[in-house]
N, C-alpha and C positions, 0 to 999 in steps of 0.2 A: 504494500500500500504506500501511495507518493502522497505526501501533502505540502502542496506546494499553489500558490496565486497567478502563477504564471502560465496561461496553457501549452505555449511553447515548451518548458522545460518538464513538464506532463507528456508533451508527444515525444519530444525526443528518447525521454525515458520508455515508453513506448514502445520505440522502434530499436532500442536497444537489446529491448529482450522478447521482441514479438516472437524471434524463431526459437525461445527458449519454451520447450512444450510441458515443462516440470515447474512453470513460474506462472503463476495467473496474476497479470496487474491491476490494481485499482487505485483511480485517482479520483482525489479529493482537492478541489480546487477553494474550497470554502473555510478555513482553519477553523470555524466556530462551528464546523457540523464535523469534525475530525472523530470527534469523540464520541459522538451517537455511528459513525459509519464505523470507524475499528470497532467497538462495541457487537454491530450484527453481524459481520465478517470474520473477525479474530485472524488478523491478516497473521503470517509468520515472521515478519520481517516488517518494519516502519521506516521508510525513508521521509526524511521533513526537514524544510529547506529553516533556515533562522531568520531570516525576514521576510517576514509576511503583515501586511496593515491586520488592523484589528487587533490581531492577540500575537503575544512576541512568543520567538520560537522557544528559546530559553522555557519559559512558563509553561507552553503549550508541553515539554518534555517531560517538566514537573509534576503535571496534571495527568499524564499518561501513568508516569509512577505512582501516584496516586491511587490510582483507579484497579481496583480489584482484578476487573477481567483482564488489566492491559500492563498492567506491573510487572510482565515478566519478560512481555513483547519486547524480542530486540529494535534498536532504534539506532540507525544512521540518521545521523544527523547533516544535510549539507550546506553550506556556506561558499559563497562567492570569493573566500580569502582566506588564506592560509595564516592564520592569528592562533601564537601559542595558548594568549592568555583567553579566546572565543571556544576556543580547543579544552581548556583545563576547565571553563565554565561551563559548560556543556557534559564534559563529562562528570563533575562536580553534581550538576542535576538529575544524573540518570543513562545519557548517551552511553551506546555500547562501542560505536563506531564516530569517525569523521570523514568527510570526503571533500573536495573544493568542488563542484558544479562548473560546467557539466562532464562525471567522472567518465576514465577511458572505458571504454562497454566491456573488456575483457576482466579489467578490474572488477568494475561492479556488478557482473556476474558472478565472481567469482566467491564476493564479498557477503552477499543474497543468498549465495547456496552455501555458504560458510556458516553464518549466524541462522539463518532458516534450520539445518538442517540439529546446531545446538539447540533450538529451540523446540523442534519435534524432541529432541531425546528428552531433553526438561520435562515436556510432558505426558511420555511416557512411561519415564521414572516417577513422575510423581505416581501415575495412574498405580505403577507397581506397587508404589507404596499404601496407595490407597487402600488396594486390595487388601493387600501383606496386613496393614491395620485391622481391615475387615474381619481378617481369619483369624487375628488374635485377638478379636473382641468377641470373635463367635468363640473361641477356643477358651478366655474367660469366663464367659458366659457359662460353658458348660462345668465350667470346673468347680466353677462359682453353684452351679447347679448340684453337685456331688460334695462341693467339703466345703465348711462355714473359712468364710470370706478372712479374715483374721489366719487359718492354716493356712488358704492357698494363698494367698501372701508370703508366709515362711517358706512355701513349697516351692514358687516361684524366686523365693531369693536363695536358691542352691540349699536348703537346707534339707540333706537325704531324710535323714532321721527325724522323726515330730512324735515326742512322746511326751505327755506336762500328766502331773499329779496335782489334782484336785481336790485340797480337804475338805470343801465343802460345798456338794452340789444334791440334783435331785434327776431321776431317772422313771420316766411313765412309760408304761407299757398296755399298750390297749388294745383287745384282741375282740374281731368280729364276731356275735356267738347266733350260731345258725349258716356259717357259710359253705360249712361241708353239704350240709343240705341244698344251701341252692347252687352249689357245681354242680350236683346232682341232675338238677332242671333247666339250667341254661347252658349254651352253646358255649363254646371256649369264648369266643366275638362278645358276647353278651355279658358273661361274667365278670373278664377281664375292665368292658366299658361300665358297671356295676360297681365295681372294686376302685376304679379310678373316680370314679365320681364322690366317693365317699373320702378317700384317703385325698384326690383335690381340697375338699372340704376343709378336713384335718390341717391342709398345709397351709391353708389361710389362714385359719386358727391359730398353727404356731408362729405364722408370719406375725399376726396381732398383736400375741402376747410376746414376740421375740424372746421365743424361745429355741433351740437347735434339736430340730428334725434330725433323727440318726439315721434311719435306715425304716423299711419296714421286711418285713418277714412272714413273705404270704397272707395271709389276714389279718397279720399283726401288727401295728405300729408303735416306734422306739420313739421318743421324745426327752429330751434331757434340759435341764437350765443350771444356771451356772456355772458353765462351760461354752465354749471356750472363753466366754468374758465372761467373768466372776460377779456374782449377786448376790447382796443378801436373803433377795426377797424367790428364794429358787425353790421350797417347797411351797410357798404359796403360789404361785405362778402357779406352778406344775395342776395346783387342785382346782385353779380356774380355768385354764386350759380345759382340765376332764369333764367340768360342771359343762363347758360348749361345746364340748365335742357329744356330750349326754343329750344336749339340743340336736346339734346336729342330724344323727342319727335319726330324733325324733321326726324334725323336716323331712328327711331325707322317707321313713316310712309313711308321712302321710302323703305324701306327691310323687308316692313309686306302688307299682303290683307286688313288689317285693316286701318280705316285713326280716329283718335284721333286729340284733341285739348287741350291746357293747358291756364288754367288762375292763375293767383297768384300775391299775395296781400302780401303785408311787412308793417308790423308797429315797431315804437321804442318807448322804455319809462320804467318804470318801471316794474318789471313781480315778481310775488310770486311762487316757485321753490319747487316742492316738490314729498315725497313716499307716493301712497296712497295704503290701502291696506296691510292685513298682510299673507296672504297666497300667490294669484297671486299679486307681486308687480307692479307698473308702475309710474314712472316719469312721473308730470304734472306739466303744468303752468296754472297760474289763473293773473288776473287783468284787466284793460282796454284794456292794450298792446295786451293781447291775442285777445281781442271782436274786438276790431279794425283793428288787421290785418286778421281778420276772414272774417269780414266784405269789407275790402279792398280786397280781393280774391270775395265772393260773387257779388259784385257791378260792380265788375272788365268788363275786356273788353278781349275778347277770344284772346290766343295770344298774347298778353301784358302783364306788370310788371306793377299792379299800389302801388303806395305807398303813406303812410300819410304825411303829413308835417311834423312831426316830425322827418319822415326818411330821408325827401329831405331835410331838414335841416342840417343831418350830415353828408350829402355825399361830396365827392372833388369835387372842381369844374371842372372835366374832365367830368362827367355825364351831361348829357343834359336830359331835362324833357318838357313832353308837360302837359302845365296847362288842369285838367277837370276843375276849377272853383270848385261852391258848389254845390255839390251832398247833396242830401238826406239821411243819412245813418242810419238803421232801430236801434233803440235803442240810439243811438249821435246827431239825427238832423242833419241841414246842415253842413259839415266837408268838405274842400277844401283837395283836392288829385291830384298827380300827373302820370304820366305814364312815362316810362322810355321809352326814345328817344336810347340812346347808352350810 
């Protein structure tokens, strides 16, 4: 693209590079529409002459750099005079090139296909890059999707190893009751779209109350708080959590053919926090804390929240509980446990 007042020095240019079939010219003979025509064209290359009435070339160079779309557009600049200091000011403003007018045609062909052709690679590599970003935002995303945002931080800063001991969190376990039955009567398609619909549910739930989604385990889902960011408030979460997820369920059987049950178990105490795995990753917990609140779901009572005494220990006293007494619990022996009243 030429922008230049002169039509003579528009035609000459022209016919300098008419038999060049890799070059398409456009001239702009009006310097106060330069910048609306680069704009719909997004020329490769700017030649513009530094005197022109109206608006001076200098500025007009300025304004080019300025301008999002055109900031990166190379720009010869040309001039009727060979001035070092026209020269320094010019590129001072942004110019990539100088030339005196009117330049020899083998030159400034050769000059046009020199900065044109840096300027396709400019935006190609940016495109690369673009992408490249893309794939690691998708690739974030997912990872971000499998392990709380906080690990894959460490994960991404070379850190092989991720294992933190936690003295004080809370681990819920909530298990579908009736789902063996409806595998039974629905299709794999069906079940599967069944099972997701509920555990979506759950995972806005723990998005709510921010708390860390573990895993689930077939009908089962893992939920933990005060991990990996530390809380006080990590057995009560955990019981409001279950109180909506008890809603849940309920929505969920009055606006489906299906009818579902929910049991779920909470314990508090110590938990060991970690990535296992070096291709598919997964955040896991290990200790008592886990076994026990496993087992506080399993032993559980359909439709109820039971929890250890370690969790009814750290609750407000706004929570009301109805005593089980000492249960049996497979691998702990007798363990006194609680149910949540409201």
């Amino acid at each position: 693209m030429l922008i230049d007042d002169q039509a003579m020095i528009g035609e000459g240019v022209r016919r300098m590079l008419a038999d060049e079939k890799d070059i398409d010219f456009h001239f702009c003979s009006d310097p106060t529409d330069a910048m609306t025509v680069a704009n719909e064209i997004r020329p490769t290359v700017i030649l513009q002459d530094l005197v022109m009435p109206e608006v001076d070339g200098l500025t007009l160079v300025k304004f080019f750099r300025a301008n999002p779309l055109t900031k990166d557009i190379p720009m010869i600049v040309l001039s009727s005079k060979e001035e070092a200091t026209t020269k320094a000011e010019a590129f001072a403003r942004g110019a990539n090139d100088y030339m005196v007018k009117l330049p020899d045609q083998i030159e400034l062909i050769a000059r046009i296909r020199y900065h044109s052709k840096g300027y396709i690679n400019l935006l190609e590599r940016n495109e690369a890059f673009a992408a490249l970003r893309l794939e690691q935002e998708k690739a974030e995303k997912l990872l971000l999707n499998i392990l709380p945002k906080p690990i894959a931080e460490r994960l991404k800063g070379a850190q092989n190893t991720i294992a933190d001991y936690f003295s004080e969190a809370s681990v819920l376990f909530a298990d579908i009751v009736g789902f063996t039955e409806l595998s039974s009567r629905l299709s794999p398609t069906d079940l599967v779209a069944e099972l997701n619909l509920i555990f979506s549910a759950f995972d806005l739930l723990a998005e709510k109350h921010g708390v860390e989604k573990i895993k689930t385990i077939g009908d089962a889902y893992m939920v933990a708080a005060g991990l990996p960011t530390p809380r006080g408030d990590h057995a009560e979460v955990l019981v409001a959590l279950g109180l909506d997820m008890q809603q849940a369920v309920e929505k969920y059987n009055a606006s489906s053919t299906q009818s579902i049950g929910i049991r779920i178990g909470i314990s508090s105490g110590p938990v060991v926090a970690g990535v296992m795995g070096s291709i598919k990753f997964i955040y896991d917990l290990w200790g008592d804390t886990v076994n026990i609140a496993s087992r506080m779901e399993s032993h559980g009572v359909e439709g109820r929240i039971q929890v250890s005494e370690t969790t009814r220990d750290l609750l407000p006293d706004h929570f009301q509980f109805e005593d089980r007494g000492a249960i049996q619990i497979k691998g702990k022996g007798e363990m006194n446990t609680y149910l949540i009243v409201s």
